[in-house]
PQR file with spaces between the fields and no chain letter, atoms N, CA, C, O and H, PARSE charges and radii, in Angstrom:
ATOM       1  N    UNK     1     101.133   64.644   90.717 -0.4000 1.5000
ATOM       2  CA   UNK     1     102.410   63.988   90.893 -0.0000 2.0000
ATOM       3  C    UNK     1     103.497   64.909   90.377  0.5500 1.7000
ATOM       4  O    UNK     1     103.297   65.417   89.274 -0.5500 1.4000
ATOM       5  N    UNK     2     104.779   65.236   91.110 -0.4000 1.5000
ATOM       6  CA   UNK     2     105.838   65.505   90.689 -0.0000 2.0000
ATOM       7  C    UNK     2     106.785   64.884   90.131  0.5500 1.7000
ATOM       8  O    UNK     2     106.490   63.689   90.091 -0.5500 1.4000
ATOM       9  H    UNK     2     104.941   64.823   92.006  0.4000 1.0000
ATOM      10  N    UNK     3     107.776   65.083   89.677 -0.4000 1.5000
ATOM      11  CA   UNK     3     109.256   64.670   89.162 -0.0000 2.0000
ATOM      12  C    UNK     3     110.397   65.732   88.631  0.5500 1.7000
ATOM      13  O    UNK     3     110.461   66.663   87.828 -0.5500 1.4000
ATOM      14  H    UNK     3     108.016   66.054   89.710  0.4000 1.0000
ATOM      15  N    UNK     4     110.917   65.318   89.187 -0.4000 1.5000
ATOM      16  CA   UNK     4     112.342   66.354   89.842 -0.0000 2.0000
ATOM      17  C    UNK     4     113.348   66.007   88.008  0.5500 1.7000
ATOM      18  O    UNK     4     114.387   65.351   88.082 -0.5500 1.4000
ATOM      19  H    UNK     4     110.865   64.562   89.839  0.4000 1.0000
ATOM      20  N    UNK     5     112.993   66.388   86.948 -0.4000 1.5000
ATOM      21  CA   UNK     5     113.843   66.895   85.865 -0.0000 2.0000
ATOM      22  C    UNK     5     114.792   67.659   85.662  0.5500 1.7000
ATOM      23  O    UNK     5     114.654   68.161   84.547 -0.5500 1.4000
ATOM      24  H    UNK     5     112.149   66.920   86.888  0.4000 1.0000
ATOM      25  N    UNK     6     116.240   68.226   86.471 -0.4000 1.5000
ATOM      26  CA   UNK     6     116.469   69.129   86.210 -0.0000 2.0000
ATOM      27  C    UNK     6     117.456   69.343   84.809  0.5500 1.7000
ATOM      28  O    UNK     6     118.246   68.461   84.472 -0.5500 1.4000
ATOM      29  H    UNK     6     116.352   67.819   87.377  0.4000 1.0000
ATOM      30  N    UNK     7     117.334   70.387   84.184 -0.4000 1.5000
ATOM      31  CA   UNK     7     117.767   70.412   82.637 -0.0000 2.0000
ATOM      32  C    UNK     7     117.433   69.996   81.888  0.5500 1.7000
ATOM      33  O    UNK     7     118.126   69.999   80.870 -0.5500 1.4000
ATOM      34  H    UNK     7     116.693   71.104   84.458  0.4000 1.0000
ATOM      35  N    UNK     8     115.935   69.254   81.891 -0.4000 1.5000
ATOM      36  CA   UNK     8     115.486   69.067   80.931 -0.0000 2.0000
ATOM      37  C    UNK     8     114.041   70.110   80.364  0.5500 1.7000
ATOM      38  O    UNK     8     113.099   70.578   81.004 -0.5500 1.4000
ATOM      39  H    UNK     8     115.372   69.252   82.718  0.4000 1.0000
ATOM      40  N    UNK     9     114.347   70.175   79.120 -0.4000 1.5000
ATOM      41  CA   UNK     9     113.418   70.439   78.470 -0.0000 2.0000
ATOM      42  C    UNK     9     111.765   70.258   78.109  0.5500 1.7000
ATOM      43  O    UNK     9     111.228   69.268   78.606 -0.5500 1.4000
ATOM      44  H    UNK     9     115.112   69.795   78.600  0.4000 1.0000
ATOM      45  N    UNK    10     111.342   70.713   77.686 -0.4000 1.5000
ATOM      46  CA   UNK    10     109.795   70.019   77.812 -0.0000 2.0000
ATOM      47  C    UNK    10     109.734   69.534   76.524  0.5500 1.7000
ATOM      48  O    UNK    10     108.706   68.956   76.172 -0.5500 1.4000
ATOM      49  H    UNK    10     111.778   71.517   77.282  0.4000 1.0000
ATOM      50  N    UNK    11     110.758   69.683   75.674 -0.4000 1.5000
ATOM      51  CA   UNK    11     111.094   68.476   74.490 -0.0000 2.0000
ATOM      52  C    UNK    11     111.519   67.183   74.733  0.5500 1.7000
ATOM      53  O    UNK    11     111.262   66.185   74.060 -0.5500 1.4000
ATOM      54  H    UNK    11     111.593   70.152   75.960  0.4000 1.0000
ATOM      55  N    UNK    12     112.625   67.318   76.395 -0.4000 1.5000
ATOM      56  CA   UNK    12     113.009   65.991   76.205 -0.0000 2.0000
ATOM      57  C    UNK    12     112.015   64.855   76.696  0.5500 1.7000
ATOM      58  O    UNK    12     112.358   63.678   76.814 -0.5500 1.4000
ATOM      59  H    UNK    12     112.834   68.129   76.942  0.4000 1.0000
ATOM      60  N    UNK    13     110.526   65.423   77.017 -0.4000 1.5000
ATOM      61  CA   UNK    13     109.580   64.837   78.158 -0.0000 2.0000
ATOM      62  C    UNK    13     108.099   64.359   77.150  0.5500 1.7000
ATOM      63  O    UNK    13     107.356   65.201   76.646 -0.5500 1.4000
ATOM      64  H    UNK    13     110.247   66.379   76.921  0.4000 1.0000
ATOM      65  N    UNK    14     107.916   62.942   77.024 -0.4000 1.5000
ATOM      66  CA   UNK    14     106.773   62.405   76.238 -0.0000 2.0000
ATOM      67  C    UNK    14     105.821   62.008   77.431  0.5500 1.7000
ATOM      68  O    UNK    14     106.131   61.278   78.372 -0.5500 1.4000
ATOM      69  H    UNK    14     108.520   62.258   77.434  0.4000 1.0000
ATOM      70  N    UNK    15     104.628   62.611   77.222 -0.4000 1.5000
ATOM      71  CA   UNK    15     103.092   62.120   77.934 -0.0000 2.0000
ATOM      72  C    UNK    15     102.265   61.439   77.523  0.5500 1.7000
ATOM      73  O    UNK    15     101.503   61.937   76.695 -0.5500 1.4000
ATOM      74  H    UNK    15     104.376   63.204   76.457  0.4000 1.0000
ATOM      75  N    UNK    16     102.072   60.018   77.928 -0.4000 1.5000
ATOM      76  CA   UNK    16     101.044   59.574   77.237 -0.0000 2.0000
ATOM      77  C    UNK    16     100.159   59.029   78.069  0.5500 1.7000
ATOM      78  O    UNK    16     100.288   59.101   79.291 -0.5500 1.4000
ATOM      79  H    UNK    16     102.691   59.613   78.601  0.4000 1.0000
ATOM      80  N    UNK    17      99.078   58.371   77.421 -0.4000 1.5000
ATOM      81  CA   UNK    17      97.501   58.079   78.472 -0.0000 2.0000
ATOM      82  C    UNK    17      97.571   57.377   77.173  0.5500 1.7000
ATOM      83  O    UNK    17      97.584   57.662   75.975 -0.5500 1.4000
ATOM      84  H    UNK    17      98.973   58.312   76.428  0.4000 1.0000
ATOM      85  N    UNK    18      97.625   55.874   78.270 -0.4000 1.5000
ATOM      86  CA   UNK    18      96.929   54.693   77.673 -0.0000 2.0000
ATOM      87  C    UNK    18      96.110   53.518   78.402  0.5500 1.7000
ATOM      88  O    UNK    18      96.733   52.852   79.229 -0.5500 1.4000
ATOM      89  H    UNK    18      97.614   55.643   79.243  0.4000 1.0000
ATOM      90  N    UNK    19      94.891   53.243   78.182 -0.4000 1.5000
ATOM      91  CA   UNK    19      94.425   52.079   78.968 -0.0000 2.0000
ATOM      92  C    UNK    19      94.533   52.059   80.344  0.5500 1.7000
ATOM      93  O    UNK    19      94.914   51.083   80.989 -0.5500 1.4000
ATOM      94  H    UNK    19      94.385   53.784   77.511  0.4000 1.0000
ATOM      95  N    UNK    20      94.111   53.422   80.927 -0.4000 1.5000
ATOM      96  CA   UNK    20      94.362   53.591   82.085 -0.0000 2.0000
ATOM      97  C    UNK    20      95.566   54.049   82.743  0.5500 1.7000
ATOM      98  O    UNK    20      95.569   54.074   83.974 -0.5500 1.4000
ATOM      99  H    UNK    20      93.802   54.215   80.403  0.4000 1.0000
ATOM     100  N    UNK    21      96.422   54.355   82.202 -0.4000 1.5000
ATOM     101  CA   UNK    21      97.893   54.107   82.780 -0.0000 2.0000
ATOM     102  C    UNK    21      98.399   55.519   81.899  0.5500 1.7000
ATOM     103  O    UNK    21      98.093   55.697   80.720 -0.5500 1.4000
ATOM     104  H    UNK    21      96.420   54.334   81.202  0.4000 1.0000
ATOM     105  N    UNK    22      99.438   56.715   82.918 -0.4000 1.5000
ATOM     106  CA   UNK    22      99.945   57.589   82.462 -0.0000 2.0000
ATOM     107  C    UNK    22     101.403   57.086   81.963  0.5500 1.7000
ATOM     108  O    UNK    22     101.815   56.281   82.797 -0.5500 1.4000
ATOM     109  H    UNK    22      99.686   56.571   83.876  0.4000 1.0000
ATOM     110  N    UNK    23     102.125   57.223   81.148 -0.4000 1.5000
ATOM     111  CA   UNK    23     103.460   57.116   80.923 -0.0000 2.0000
ATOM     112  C    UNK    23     104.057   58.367   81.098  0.5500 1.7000
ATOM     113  O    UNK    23     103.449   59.402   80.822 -0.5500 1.4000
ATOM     114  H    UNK    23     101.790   57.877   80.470  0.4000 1.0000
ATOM     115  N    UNK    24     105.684   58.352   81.721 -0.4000 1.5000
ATOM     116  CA   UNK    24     106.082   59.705   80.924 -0.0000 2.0000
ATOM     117  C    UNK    24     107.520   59.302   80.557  0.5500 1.7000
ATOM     118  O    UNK    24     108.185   58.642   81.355 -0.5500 1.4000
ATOM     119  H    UNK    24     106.177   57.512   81.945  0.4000 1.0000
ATOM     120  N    UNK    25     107.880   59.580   79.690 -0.4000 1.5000
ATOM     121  CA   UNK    25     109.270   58.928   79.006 -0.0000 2.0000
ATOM     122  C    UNK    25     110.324   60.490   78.791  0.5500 1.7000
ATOM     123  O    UNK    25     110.076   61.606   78.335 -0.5500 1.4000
ATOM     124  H    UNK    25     107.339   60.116   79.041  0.4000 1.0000
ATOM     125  N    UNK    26     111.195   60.034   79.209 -0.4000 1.5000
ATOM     126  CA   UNK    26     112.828   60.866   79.149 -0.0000 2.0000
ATOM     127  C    UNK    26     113.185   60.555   78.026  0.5500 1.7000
ATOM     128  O    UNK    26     112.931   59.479   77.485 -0.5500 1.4000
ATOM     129  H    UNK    26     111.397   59.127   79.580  0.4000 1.0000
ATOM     130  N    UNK    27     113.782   61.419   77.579 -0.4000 1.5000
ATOM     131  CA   UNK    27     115.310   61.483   76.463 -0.0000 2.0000
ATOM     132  C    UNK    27     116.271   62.131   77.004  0.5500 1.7000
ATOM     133  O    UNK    27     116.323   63.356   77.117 -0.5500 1.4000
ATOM     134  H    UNK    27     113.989   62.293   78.019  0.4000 1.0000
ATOM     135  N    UNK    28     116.965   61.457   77.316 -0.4000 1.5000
ATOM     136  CA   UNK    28     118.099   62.207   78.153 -0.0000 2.0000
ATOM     137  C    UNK    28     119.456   61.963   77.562  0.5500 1.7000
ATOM     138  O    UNK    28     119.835   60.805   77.384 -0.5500 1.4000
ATOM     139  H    UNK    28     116.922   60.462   77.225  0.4000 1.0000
ATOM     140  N    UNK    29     120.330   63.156   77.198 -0.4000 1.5000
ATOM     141  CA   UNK    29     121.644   62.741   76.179 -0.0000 2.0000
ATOM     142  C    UNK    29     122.511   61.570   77.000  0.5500 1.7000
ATOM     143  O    UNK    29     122.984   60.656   76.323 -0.5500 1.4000
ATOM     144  H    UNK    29     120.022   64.096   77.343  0.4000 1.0000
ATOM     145  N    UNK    30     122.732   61.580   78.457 -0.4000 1.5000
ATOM     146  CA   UNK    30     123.334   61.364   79.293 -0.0000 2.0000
ATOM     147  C    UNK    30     123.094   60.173   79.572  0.5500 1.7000
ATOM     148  O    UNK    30     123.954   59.313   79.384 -0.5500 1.4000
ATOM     149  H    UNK    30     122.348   62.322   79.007  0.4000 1.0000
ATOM     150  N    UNK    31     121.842   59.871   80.092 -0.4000 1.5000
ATOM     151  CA   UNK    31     121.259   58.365   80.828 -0.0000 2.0000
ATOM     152  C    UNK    31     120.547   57.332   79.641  0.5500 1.7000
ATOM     153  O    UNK    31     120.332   56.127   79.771 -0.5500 1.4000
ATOM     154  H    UNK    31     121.143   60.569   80.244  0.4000 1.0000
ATOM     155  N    UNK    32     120.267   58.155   78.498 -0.4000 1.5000
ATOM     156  CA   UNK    32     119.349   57.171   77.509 -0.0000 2.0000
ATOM     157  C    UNK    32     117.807   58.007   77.892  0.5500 1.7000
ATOM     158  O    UNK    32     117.644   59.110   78.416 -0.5500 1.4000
ATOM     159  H    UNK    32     120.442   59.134   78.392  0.4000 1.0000
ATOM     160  N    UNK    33     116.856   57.063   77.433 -0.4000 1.5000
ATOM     161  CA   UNK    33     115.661   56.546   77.629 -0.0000 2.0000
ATOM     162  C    UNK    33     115.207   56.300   78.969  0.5500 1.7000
ATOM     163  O    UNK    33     115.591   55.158   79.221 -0.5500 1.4000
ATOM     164  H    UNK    33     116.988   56.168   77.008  0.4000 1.0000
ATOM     165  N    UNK    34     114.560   56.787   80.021 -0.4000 1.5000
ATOM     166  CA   UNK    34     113.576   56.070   80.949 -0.0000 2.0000
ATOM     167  C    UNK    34     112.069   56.596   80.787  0.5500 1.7000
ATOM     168  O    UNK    34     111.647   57.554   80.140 -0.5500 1.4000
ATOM     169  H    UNK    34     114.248   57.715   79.817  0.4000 1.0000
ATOM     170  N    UNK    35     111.285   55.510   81.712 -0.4000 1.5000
ATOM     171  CA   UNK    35     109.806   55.914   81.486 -0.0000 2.0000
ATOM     172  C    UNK    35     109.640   55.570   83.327  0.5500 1.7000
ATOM     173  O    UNK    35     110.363   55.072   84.190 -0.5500 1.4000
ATOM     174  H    UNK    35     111.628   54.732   82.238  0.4000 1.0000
ATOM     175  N    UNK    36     108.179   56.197   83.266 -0.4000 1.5000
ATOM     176  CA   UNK    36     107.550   55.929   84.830 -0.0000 2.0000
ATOM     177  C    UNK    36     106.324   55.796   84.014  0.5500 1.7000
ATOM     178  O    UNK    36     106.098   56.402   82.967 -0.5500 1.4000
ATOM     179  H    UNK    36     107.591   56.602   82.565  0.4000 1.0000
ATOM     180  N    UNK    37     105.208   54.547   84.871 -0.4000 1.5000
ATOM     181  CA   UNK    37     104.209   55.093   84.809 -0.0000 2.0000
ATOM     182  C    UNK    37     103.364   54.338   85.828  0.5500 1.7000
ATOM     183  O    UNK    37     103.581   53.375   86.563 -0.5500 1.4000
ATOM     184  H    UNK    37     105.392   54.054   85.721  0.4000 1.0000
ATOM     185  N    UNK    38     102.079   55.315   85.545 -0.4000 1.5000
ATOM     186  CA   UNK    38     101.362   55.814   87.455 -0.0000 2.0000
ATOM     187  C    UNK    38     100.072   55.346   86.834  0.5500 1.7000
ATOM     188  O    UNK    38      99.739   55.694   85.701 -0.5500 1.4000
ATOM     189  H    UNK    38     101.902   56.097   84.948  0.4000 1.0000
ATOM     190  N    UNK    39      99.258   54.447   87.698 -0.4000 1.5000
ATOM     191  CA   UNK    39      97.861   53.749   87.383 -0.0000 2.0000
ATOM     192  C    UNK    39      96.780   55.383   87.452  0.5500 1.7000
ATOM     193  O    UNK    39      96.633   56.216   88.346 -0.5500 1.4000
ATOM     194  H    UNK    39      99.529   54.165   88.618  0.4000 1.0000
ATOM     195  N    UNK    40      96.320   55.290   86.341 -0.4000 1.5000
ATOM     196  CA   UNK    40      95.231   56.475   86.912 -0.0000 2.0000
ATOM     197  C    UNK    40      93.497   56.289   87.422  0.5500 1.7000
ATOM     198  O    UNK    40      92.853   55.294   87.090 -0.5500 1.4000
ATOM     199  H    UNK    40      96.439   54.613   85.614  0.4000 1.0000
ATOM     200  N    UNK    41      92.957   57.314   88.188 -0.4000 1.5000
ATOM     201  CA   UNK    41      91.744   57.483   88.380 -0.0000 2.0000
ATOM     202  C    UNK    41      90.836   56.846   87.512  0.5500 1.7000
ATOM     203  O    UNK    41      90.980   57.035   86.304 -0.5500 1.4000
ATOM     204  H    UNK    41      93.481   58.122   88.457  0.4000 1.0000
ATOM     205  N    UNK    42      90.076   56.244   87.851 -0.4000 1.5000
ATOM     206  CA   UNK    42      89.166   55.821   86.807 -0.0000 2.0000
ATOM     207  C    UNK    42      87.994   57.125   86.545  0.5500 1.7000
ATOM     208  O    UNK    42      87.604   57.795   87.500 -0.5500 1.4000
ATOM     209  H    UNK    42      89.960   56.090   88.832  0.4000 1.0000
ATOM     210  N    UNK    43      87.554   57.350   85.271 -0.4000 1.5000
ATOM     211  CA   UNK    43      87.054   58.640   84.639 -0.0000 2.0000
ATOM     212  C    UNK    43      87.303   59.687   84.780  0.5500 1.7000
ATOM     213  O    UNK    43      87.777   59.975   85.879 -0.5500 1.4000
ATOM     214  H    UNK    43      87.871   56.805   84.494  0.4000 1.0000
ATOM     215  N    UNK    44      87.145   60.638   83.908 -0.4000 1.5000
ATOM     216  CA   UNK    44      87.481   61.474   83.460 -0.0000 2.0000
ATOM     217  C    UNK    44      89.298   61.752   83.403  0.5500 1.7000
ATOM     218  O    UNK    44      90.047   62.389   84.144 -0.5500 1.4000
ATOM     219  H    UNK    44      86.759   60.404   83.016  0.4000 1.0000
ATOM     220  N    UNK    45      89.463   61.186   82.531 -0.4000 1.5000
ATOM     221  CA   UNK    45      91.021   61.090   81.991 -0.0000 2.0000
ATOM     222  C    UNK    45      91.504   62.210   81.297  0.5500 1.7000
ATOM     223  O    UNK    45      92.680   62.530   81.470 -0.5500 1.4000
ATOM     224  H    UNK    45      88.855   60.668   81.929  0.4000 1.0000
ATOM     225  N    UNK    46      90.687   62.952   80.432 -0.4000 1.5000
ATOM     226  CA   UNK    46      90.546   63.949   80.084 -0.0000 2.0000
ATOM     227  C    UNK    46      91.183   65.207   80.819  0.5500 1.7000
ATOM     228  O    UNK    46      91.559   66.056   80.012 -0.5500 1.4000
ATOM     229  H    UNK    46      89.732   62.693   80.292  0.4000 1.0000
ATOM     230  N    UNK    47      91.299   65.386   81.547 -0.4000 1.5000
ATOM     231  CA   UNK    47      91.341   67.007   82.592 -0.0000 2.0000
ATOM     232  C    UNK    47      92.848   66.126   83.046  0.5500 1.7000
ATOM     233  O    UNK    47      92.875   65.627   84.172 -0.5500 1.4000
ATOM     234  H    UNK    47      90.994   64.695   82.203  0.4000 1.0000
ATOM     235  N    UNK    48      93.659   66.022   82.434 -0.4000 1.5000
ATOM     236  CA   UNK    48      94.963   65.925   82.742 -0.0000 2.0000
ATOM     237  C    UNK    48      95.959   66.841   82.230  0.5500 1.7000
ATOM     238  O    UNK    48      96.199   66.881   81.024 -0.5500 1.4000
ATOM     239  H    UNK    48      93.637   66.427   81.520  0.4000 1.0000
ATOM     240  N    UNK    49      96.568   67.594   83.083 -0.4000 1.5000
ATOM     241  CA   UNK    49      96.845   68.635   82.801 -0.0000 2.0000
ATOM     242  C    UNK    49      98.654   68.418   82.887  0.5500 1.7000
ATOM     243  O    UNK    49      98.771   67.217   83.130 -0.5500 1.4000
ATOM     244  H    UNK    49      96.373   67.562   84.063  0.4000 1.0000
ATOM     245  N    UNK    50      99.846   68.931   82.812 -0.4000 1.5000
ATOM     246  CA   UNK    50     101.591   68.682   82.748 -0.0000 2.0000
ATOM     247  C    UNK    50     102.346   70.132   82.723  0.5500 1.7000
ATOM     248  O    UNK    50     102.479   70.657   81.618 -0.5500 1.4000
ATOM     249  H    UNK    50      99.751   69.906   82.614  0.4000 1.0000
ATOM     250  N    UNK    51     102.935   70.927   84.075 -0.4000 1.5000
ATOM     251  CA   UNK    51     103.974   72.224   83.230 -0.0000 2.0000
ATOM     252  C    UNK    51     104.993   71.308   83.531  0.5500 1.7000
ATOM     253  O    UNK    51     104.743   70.175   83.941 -0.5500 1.4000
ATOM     254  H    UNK    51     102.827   70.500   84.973  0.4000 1.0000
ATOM     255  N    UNK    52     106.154   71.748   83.347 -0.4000 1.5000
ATOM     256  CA   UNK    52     107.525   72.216   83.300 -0.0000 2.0000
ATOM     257  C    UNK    52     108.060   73.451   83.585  0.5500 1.7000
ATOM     258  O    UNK    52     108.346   74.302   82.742 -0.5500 1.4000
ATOM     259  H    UNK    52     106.356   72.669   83.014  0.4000 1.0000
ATOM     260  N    UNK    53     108.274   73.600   85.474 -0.4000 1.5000
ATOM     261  CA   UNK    53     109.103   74.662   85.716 -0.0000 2.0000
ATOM     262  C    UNK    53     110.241   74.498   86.667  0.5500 1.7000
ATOM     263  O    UNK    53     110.135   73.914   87.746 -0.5500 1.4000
ATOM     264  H    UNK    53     108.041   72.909   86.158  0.4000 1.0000
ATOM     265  N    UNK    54     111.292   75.021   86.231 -0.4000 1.5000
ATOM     266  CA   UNK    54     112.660   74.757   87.271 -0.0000 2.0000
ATOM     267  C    UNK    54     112.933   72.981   87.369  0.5500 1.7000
ATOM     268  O    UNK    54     113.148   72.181   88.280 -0.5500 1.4000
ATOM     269  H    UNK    54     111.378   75.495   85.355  0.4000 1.0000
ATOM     270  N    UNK    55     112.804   72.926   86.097 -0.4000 1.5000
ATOM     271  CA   UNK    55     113.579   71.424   86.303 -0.0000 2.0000
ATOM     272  C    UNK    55     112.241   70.458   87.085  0.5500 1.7000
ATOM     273  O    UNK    55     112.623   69.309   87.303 -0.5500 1.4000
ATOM     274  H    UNK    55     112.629   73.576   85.358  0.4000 1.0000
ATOM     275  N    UNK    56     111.087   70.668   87.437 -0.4000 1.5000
ATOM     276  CA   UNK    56     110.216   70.186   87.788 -0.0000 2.0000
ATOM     277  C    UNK    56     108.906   69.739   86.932  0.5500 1.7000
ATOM     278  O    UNK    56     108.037   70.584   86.719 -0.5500 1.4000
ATOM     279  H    UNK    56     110.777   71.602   87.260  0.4000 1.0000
ATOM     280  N    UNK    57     108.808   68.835   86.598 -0.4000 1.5000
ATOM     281  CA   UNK    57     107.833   68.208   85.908 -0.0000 2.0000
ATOM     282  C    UNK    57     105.663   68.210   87.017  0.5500 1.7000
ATOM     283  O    UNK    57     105.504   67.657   88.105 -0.5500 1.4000
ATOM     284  H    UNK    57     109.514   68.149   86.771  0.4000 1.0000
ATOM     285  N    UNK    58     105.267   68.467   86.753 -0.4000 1.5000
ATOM     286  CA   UNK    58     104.068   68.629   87.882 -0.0000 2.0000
ATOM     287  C    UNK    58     102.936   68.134   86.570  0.5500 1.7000
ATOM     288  O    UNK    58     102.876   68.853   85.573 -0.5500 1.4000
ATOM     289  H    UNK    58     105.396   68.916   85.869  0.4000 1.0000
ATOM     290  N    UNK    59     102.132   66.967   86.654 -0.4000 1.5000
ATOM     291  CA   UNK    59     101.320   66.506   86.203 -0.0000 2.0000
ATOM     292  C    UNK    59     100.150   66.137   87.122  0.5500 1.7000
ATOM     293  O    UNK    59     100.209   65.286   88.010 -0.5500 1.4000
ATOM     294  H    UNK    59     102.181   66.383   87.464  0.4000 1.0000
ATOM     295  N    UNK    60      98.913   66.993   86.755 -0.4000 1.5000
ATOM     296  CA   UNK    60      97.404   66.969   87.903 -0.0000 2.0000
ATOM     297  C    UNK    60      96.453   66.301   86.801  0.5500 1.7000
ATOM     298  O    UNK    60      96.350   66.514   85.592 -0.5500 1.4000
ATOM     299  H    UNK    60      98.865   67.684   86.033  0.4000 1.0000
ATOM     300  N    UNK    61      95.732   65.330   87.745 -0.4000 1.5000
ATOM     301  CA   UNK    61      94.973   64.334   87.333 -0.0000 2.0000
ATOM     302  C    UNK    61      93.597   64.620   88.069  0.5500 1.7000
ATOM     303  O    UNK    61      94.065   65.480   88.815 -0.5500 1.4000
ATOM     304  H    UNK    61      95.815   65.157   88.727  0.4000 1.0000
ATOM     305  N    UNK    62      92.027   64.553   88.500 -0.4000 1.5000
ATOM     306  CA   UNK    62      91.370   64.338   89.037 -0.0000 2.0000
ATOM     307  C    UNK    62      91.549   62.933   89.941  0.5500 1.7000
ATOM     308  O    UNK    62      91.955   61.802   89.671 -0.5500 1.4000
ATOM     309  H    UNK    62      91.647   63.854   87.894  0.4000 1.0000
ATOM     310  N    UNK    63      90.990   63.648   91.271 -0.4000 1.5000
ATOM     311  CA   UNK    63      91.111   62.265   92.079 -0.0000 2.0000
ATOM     312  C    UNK    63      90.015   61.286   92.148  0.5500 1.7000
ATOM     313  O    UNK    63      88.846   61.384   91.774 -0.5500 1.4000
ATOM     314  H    UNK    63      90.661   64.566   91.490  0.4000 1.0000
ATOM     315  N    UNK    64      90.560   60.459   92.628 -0.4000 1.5000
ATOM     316  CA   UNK    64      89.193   59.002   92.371 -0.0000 2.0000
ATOM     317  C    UNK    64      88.492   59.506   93.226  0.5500 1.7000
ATOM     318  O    UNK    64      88.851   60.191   94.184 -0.5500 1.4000
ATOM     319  H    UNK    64      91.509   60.380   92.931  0.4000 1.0000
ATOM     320  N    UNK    65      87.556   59.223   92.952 -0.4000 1.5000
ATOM     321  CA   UNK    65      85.916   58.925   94.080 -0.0000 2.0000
ATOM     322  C    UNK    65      86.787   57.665   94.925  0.5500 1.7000
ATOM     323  O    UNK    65      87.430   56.627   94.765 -0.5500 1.4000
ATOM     324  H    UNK    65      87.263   58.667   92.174  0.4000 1.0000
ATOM     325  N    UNK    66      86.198   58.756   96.071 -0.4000 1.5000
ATOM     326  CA   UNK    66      86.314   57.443   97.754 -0.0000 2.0000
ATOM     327  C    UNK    66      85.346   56.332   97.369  0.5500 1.7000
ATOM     328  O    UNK    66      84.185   56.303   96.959 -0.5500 1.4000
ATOM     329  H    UNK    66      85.676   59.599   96.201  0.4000 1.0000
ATOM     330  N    UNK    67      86.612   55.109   97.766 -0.4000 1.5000
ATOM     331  CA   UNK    67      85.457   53.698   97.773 -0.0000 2.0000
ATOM     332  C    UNK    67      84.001   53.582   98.935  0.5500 1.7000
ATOM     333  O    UNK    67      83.989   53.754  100.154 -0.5500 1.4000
ATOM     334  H    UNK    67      87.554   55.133   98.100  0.4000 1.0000
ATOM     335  N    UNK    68      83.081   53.296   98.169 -0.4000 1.5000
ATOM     336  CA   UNK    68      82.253   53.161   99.124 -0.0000 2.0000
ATOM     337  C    UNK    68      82.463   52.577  100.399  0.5500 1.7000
ATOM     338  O    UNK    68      83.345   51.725  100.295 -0.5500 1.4000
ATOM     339  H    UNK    68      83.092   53.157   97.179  0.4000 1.0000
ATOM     340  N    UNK    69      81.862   52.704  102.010 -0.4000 1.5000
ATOM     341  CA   UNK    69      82.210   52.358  102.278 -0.0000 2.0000
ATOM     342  C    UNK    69      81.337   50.669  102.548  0.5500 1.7000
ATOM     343  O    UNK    69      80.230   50.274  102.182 -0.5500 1.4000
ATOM     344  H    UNK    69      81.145   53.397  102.094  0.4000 1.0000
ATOM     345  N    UNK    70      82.456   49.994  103.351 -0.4000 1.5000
ATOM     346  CA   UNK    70      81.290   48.370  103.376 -0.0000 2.0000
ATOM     347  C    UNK    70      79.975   48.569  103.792  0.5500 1.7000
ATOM     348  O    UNK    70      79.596   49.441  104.575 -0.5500 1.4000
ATOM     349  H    UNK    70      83.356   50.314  103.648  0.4000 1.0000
ATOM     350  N    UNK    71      79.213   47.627  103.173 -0.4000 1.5000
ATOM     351  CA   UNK    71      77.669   48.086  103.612 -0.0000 2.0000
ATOM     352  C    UNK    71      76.786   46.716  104.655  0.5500 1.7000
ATOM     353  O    UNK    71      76.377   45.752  104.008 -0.5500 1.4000
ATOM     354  H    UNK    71      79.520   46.919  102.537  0.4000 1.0000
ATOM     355  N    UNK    72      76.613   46.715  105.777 -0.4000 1.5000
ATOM     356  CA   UNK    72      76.543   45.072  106.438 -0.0000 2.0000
ATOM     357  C    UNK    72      75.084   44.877  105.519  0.5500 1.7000
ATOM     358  O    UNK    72      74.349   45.762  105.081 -0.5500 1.4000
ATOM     359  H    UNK    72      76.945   47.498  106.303  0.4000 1.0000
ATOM     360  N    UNK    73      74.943   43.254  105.390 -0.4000 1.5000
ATOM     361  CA   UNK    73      73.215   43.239  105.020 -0.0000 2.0000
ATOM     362  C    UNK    73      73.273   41.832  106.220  0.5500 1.7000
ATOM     363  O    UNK    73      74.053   40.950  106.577 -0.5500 1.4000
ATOM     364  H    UNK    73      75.540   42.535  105.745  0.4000 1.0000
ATOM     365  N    UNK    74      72.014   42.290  106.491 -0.4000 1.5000
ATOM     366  CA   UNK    74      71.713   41.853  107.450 -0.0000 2.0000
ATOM     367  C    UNK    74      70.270   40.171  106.706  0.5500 1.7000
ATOM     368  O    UNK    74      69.245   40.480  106.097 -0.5500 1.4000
ATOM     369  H    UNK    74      71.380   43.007  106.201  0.4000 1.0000
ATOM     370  N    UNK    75      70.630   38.709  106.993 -0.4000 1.5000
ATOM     371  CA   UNK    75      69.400   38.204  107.079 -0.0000 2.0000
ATOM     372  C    UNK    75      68.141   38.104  107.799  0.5500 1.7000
ATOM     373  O    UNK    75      68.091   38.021  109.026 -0.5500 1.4000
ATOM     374  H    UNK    75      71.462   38.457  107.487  0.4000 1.0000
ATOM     375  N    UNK    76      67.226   38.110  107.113 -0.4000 1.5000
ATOM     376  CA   UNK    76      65.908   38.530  107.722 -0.0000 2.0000
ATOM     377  C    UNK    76      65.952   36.799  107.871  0.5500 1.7000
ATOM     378  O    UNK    76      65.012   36.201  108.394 -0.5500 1.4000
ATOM     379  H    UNK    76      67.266   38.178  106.116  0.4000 1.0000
C-alpha cells in the first residue's frame, strides 16, 4: 500500500500492528493528527516492511492465501 506524504518526515509517521489491523498515524503541524488503518493478511504479520521516499510512504505486507475454492459434496 501507498500514501502520498509529501513533507513529511519519517518522524512525523507512527506504524503500528495490532490485532490484525495496520495503523499509520500523522503528526502534521498543519492538519493535527490523522490515522488510516488497513485490515491485514492473516499470518505472518511479521515480514512487514515501511520506506519513506519523496513524500511517499510504501508499506509491503505478504499477501493472503487465495480462498479455497467452493468444494460441491455430493449425497450418496
Amino acid at each position: 500500500s501507498s500514501f502520498e506524504l509529501p513533507g513529511l518526515k519519517k518522524e512525523d509517521v507512527d506504524i503500528d500492528v495490532h490485532d490484525g489491523r495496520l495503523t499509520i498515524t500523522v503528526k502534521e503541524r498543519k492538519f493535527g493528527r490523522f490515522a488510516r488503518t488497513l485490515r491485514l493478511p492473516q499470518g505472518k504479520l511479521g515480514r512487514i516492511n515501511a520506506s519513506l521516499e519523496n513524500g511517499v510512504l510504501t508499506v509491503t505486507f505478504p499477501k493472503a492465501a487465495p480462498e479455497a475454492a467452493p468444494r460441491k459434496i455430493t449425497i450418496p
